[in-house]
C-alpha positions as a printed NumPy array, in Angstrom:
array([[  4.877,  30.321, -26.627],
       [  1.317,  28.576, -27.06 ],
       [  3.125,  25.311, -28.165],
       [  5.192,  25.466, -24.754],
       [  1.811,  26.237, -22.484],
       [  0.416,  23.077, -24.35 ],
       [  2.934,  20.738, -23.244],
       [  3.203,  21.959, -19.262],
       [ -0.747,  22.013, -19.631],
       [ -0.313,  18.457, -20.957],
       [  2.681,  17.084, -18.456],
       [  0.878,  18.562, -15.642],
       [ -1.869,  16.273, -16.112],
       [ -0.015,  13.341, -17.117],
       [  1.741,  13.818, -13.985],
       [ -1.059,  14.313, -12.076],
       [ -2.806,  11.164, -13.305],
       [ -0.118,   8.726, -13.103],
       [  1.181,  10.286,  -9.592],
       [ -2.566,   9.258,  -8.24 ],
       [ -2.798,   6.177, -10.309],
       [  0.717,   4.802,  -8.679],
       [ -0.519,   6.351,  -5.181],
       [ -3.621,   4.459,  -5.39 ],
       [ -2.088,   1.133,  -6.569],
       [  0.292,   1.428,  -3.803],
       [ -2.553,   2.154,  -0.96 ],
       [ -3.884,  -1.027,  -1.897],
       [ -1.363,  -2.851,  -1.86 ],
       [ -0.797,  -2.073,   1.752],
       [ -4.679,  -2.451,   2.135],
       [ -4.116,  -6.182,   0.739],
       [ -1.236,  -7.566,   2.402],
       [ -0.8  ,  -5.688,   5.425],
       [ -4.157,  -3.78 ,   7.088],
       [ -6.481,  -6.075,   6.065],
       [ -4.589,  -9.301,   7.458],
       [ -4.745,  -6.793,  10.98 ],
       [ -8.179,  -6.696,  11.088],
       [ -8.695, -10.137,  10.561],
       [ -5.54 , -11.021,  13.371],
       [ -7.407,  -8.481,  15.644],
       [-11.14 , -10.409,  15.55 ],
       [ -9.738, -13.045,  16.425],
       [ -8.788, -12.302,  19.898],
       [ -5.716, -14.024,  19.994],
       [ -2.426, -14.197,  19.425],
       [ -1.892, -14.202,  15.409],
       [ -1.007, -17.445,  14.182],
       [  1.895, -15.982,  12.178],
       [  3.616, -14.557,  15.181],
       [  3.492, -17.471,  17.112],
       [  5.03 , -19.645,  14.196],
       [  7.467, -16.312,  14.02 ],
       [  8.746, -16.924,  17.886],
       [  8.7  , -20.721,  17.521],
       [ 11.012, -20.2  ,  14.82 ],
       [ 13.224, -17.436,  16.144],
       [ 13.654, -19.696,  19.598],
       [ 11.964, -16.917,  21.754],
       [  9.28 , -19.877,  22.811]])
C-alpha cells in the first residue's frame, strides 16, 4: 500500500508541474504573437498596418 501512495504522491506532482509548465509556455505564446502585437497596434492610433494590407488583399478596399 505505501509503494502505491508513493507513486500517486509522485504522479500528482509530475502532473502538477508539467500541467503549469505547458500552461505557462502556452500563455506566452499568446503574450508573444498575439497581445503584445495589440498593444503596440493600439499606440499607434491608427488603423494596424496588417489589417489594412488584410482588406487590400481580400478586395474590401
Amino acid at each position: 500500500m505505501s509503494g502505491f501512495t508513493f507513486a500517486a504522491a509522485l504522479g500528482l506532482a509530475l502532473g502538477f508541474l508539467f500541467g503549469v509548465g505547458c500552461a505557462a509556455a502556452v500563455l506566452y505564446t499568446i503574450y508573444l504573437s498575439g497581445y503584445r502585437a495589440a498593444l503596440r497596434d493600439a499606440a499607434n492610433g491608427g488603423t494596424a498596418k496588417r489589417y489594412v494590407q488584410e482588406t487590400r488583399r481580400m478586395g474590401r478596399t
